[in-house]
C-alpha positions in Angstrom: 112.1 87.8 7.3 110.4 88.7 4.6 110.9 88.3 0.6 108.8 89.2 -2.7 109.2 86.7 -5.2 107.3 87.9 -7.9 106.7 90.9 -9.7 104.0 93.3 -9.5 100.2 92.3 -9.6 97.3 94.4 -9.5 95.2 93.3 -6.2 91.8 92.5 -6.6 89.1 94.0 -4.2 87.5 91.9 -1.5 84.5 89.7 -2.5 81.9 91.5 -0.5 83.7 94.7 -1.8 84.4 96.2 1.7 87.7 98.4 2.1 90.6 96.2 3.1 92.1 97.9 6.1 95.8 99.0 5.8 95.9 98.1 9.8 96.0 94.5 9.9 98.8 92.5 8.2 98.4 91.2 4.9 99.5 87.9 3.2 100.7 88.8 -0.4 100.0 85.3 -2.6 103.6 86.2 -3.8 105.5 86.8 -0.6 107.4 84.1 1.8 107.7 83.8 5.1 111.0 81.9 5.8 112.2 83.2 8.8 110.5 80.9 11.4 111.7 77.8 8.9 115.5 78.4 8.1 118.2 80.0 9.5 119.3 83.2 9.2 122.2 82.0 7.1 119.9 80.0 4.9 117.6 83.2 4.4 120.4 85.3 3.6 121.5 82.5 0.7 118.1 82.4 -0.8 117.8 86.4 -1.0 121.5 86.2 -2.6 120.1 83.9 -5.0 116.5 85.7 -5.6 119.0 89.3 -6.1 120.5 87.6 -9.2 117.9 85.7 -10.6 117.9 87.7 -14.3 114.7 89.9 -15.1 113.5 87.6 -17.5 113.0 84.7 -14.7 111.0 87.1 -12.5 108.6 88.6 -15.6 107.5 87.5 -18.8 109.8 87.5 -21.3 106.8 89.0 -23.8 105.9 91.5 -21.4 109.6 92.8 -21.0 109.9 93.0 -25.2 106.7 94.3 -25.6 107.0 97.1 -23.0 110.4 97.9 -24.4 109.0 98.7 -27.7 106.3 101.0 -26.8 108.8 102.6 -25.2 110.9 102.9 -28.0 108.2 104.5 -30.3 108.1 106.7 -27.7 111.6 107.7 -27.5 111.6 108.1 -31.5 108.6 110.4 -32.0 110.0 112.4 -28.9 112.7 112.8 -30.3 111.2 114.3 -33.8 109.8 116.9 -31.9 106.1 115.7 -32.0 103.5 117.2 -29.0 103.0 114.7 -26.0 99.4 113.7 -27.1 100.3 112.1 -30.4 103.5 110.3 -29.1 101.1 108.6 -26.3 98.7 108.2 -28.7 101.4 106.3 -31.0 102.5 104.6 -27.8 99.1 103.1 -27.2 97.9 102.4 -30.8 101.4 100.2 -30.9 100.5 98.3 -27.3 97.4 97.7 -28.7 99.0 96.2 -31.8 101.2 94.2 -30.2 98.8 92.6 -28.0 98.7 94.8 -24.9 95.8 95.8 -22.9 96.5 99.1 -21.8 99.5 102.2 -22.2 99.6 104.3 -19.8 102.7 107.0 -20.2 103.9 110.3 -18.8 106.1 112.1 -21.0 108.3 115.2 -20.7 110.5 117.0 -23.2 113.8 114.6 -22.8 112.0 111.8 -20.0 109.4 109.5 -20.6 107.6 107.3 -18.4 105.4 104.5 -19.7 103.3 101.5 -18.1 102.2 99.1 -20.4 99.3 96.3 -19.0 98.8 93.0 -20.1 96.5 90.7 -17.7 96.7 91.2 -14.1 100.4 92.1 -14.4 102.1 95.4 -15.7 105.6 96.7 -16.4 107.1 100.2 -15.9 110.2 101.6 -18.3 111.8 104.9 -17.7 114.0 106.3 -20.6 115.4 109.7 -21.2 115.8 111.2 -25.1 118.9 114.0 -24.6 118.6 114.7 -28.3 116.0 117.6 -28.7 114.9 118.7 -31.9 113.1 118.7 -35.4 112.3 116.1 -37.7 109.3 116.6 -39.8 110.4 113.6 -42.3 110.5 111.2 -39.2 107.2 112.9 -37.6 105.1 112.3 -41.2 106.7 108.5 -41.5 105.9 107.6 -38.0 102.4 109.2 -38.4 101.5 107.4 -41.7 103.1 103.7 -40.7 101.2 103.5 -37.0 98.3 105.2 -38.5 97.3 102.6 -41.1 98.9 99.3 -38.9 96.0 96.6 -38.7 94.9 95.5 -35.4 97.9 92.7 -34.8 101.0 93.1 -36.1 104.4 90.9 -35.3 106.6 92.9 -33.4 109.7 91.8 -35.8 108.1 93.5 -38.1 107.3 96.9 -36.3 111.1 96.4 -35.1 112.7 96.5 -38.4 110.3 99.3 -39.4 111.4 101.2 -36.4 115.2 100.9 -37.4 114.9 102.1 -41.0 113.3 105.0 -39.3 116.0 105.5 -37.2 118.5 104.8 -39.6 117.0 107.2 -42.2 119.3 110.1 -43.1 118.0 113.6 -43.2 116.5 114.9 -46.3 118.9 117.8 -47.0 122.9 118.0 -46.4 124.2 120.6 -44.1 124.7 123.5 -46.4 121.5 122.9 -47.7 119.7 123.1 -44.0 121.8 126.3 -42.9 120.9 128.2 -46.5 117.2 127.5 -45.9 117.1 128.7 -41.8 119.5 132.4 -44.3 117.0 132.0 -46.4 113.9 132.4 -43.9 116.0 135.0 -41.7 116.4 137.7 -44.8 112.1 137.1 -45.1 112.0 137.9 -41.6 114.3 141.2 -41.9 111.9 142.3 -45.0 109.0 141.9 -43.0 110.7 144.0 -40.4 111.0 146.4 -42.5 114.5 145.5 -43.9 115.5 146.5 -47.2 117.7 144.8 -49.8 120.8 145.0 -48.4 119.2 144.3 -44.5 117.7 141.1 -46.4 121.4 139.9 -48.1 123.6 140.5 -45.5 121.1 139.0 -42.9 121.1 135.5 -45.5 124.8 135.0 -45.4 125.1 135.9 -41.4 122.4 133.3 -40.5 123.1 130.8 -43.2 127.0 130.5 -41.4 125.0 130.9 -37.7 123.2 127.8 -38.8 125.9 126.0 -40.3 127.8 126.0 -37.3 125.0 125.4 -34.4 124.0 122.2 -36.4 127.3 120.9 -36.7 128.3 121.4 -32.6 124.8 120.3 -32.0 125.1 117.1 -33.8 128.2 116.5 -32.1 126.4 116.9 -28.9 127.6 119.7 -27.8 125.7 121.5 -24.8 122.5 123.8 -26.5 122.7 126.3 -24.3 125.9 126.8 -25.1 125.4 126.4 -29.0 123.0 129.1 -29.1 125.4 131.7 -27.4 127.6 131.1 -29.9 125.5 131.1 -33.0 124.0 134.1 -31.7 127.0 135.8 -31.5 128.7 134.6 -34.6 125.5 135.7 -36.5 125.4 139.2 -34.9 129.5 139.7 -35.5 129.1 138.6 -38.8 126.0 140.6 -40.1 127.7 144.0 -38.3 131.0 143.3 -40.0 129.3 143.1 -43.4 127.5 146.1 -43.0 130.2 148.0 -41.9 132.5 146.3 -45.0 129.9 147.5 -47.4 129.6 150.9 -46.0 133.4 151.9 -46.6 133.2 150.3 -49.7 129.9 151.6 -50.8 129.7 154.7 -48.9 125.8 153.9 -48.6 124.3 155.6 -45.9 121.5 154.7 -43.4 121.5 152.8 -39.9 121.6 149.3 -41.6 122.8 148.2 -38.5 119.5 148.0 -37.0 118.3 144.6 -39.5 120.8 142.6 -37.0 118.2 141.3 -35.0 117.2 139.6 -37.7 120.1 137.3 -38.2 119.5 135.9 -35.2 116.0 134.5 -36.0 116.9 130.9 -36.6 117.7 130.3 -33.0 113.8 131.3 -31.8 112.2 128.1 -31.0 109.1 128.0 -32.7 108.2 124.8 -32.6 108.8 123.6 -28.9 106.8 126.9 -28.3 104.1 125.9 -30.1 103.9 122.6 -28.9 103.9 123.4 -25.3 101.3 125.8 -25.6 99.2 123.0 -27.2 100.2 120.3 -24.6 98.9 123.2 -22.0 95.6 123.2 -23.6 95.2 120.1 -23.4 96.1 120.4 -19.6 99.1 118.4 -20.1 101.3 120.4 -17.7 104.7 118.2 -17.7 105.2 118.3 -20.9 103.8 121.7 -21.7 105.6 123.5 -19.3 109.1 121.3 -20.1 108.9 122.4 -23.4 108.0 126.2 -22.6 111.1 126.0 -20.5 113.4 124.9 -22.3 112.3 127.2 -25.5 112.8 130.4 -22.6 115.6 129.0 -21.8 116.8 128.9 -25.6 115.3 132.5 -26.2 117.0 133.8 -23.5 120.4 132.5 -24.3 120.2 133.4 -27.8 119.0 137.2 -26.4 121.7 137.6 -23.6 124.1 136.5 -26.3 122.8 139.1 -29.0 122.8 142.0 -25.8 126.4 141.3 -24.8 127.7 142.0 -28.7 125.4 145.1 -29.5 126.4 146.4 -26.0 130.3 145.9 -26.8 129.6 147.7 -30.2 127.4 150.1 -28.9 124.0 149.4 -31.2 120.8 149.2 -30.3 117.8 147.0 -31.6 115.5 149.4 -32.3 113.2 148.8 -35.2 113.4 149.7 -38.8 111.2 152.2 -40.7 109.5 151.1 -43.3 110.6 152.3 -46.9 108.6 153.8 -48.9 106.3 151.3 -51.8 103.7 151.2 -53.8 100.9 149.2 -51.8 100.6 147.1 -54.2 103.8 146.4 -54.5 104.9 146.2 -51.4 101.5 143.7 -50.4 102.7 141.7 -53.1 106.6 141.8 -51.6 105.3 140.8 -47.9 103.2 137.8 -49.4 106.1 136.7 -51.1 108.4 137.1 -47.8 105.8 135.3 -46.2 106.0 132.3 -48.1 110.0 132.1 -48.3 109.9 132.6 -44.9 107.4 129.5 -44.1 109.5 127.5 -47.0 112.7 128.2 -45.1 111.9 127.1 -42.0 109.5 124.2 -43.1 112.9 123.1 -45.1 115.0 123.8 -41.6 112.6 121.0 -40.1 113.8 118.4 -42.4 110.0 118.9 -43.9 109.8 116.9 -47.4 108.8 119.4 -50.4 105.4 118.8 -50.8 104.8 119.5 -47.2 107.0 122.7 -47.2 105.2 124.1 -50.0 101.9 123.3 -48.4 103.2 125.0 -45.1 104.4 127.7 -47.5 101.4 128.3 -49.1 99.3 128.3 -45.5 102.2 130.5 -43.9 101.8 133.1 -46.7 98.1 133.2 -46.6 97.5 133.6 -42.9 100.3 136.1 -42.1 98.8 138.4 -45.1 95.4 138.5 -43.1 97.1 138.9 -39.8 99.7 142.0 -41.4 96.3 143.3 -42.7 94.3 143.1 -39.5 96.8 145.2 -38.0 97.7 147.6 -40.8 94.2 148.2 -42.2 91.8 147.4 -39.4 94.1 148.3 -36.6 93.2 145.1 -34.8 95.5 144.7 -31.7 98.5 142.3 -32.3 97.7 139.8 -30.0 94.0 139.4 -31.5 95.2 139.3 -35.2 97.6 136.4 -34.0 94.5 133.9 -33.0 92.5 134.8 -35.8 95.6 134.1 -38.3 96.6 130.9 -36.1 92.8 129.5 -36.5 93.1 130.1 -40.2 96.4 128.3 -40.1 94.9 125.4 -38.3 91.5 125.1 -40.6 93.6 125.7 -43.7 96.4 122.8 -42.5 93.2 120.2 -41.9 92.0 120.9 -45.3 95.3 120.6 -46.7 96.7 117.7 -44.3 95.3 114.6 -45.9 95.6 115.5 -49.5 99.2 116.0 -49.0 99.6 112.9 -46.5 101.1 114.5 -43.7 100.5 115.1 -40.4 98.8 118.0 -39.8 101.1 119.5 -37.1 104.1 120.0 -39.6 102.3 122.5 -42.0 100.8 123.8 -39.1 103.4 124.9 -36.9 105.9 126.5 -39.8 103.0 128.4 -40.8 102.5 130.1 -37.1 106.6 130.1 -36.5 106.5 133.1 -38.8 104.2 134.9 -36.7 106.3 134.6 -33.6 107.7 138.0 -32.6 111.4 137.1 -32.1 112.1 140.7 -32.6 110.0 142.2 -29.5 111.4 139.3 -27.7 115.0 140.2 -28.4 114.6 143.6 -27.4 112.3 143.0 -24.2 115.7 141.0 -23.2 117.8 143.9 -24.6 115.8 146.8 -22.7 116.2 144.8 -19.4 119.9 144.0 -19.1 119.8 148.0 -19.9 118.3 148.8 -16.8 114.6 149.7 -18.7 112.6 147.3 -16.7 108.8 149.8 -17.9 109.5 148.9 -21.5 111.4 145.3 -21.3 107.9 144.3 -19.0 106.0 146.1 -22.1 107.8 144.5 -24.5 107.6 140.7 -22.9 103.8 141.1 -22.0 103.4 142.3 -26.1 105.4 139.2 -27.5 103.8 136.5 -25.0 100.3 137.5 -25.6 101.1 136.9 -29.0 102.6 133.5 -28.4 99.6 132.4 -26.3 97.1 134.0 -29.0 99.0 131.9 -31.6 98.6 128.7 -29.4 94.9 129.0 -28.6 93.7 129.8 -32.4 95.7 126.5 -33.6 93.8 124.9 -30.0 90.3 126.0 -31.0 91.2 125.0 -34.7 91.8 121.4 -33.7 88.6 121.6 -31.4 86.2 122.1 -34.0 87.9 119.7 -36.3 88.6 117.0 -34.3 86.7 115.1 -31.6 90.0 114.0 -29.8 90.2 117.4 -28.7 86.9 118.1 -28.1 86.0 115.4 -25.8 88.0 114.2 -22.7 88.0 111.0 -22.7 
């Protein structure tokens, strides 16, 4: 009988480098043979007592701590919502740090895998982060501290900076958060086209939406089932309004048709985003995790928004546009653009200086892509990548002046563009039994998706080698 006594080891090919055949038996330097020594009750004591010899007496105690905080910076930037190649890049500049040879780590949207080398021997950790979500503050903090850490550093010290990371509140209370996501919904319902009283009513039903899907979510409450809630709550809310203000109003019009718009705060932009860009850089687990789970959310949210316009009897069909002076109303839309960006750059726990910087790009780039297709009659899709590689161009010359990580003025500024509304109704249209336009209406909103994805992609390829080059 057989035991291994010691933990892994990488072998070491044969001196004359010829292929060690699997066929003949092997004798591992770390394995005993007792069985032709002892008795069989002797051999079963010593495998009792090899079973609960602690970890720390079969590995090295360094090894253990060491791997167990890469893995934690891991599990922290994961957790903030930053892409897969930046939290292994975090992983490995902290190994290194630390005194480690090599980080190799495979990481998914809530699992994450991670080797870390020292020597001939290496250990493997295998954590899971349940808590999906948002934190620019945390994302800019992490980036900044690991970015500018010397080439040794005492791992008490990256410890403690860890847990001040951890233990840092968020940026903006509750109400504060939900008013920002109302705030960025009643941009979204001008820019479809809403008019003043689409744009209040839509503020107040997604501020409460947001208000209450942070609160069950931070009680950890399932997400798939927060966002049918929300959803509805947002939709009920927005209807009732309208119908309160037009039997107290008498104001005519089909207001009913900005409440699609209330429902904006649930579209995933960033995990969307993200994915896309861990796909182009042919990370498939995590890219297609995340563009799972953001479906997943979409589709929730939609099914949710369906089942109350189908109990009322509404449909989402799109708003026409008022009539405005073009200068005006240019001036209007760049100004929705920007509150929009601001809202959800605020939503993300973004400090102000990077929301405004967001804000600013946001506003900029969703101008040119509004006037592509207005003006020029560029198709949708098209306009997307050329306002997404503006986005990305404009957030790498704003970026390092500002001292934030590209990615968070970068992905607001594209979450804009999204086109929640086609979505919604592409959902709507099929649980109607349209199947021609709900197929037209998904192709339409995931070309735009992927053309938003690829012009942030190609932005990062001309500006930054890491993407450029495999390595």
């Amino acid at each position: 009988m057989t035991y291994r006594v010691f933990s892994e080891k990488k072998t070491a090919p044969a001196a004359d480098n010829r292929p060690v055949s699997t066929d003949e038996p092997q004798q591992h330097p770390h394995e005993l043979d007792l069985s032709s020594a002892l008795s069989e009750q002797d051999v079963d004591a010593i495998a009792d007592v090899l079973q609960a010899m602690p970890e720390a007496e079969l590995e090295p105690v360094e090894l253990i701590r060491q791997s167990g905080l890469v893995n934690r910076v891991g599990r922290l930037a994961l957790s903030a919502g930053h892409g897969s190649y930046r939290v292994k890049a975090h992983m490995l500049r902290i190994g290194h740090a630390i005194g480690l040879d090599d980080v190799r780590s495979q990481v998914a949207l809530t699992e994450l895998t991670t080797t870390s080398f020292r020597g001939e021997i290496f250990r493997t950790e295998v954590s899971e982060n349940r808590r999906v979500g948002i934190n620019a503050d945390r994302l800019a903090d992490m980036e900044n501290y690991i970015g500018s850490l010397p080439d040794s550093v005492p791992m008490e010290q990256i410890e403690e900076q860890l847990d001040r990371f951890e233990e840092k509140p968020h940026l903006y209370r509750p109400r504060i958060n939900a008013l920002s996501a109302g705030v960025a919904c009643a941009a979204f319902a001008f820019l479809n086209h809403g008019g003043l009283i689409e744009c209040i009513i839509v503020l107040l039903a997604a501020t409460i939406g947001q208000y209450i899907r942070r609160n069950l979510i931070s009680r950890g409450i399932n997400q798939v089932g927060v966002t049918l809630l929300a959803s509805a709550v947002s939709c009920l809310i927005y209807l009732g309004l309208v119908s309160l203000v037009g039997l107290a109003f008498a104001i005519p019009g089909q207001h009913e048709a900005g409440y699609v718009s209330a429902v904006l705060f649930l579209v995933p932009g960033f995990p969307l985003v993200t994915g896309a860009l861990d796909l182009a850089r042919l990370d498939f687990s995590a890219g297609m995790s995340r563009l799972t789970y953001a479906l997943m959310i979409l589709g929730a949210a939609a099914l949710s928004l369906w089942a109350v316009s189908t109990t009322v009897g509404i449909e989402p069909n799109p708003m026409d546009p008022g009539n405005i002076n073009p200068l005006v109303l240019w001036t209007l839309l760049a100004a929705a653009s920007f509150v929009g960006v601001f809202g959800f750059a605020i939503m993300f726990n973004s400090p102000m200086r990077m929301a405004l910087g967001a804000a600013v790009i946001g506003m900029i780039a969703n101008v040119g892509r509004l006037g592509l297709v207005e003006h020029w009659h560029v198709a949708p899709q098209a306009s997307a990548a050329v306002a997404a590689l503006m986005v990305g161009l404009l957030a790498r010359a704003v970026a390092t002046p500002l001292g934030v990580p590209r990615l968070t003025v970068s992905v607001p500024a594209v979450v804009i563009m999204v086109p929640g509304v086609t979505v919604y109704r592409s959902v709507f249209e099929f649980n109607s039994g349209h199947s021609t336009a709900a197929v037209g209406l998904g192709v339409e909103g995931a070309l735009v998706v992927i053309a938003l994805a690829l012009g942030l992609a190609v932005s990062r390829m001309l500006t930054d080698r890491e993407w450029t080059f495999e390595r």
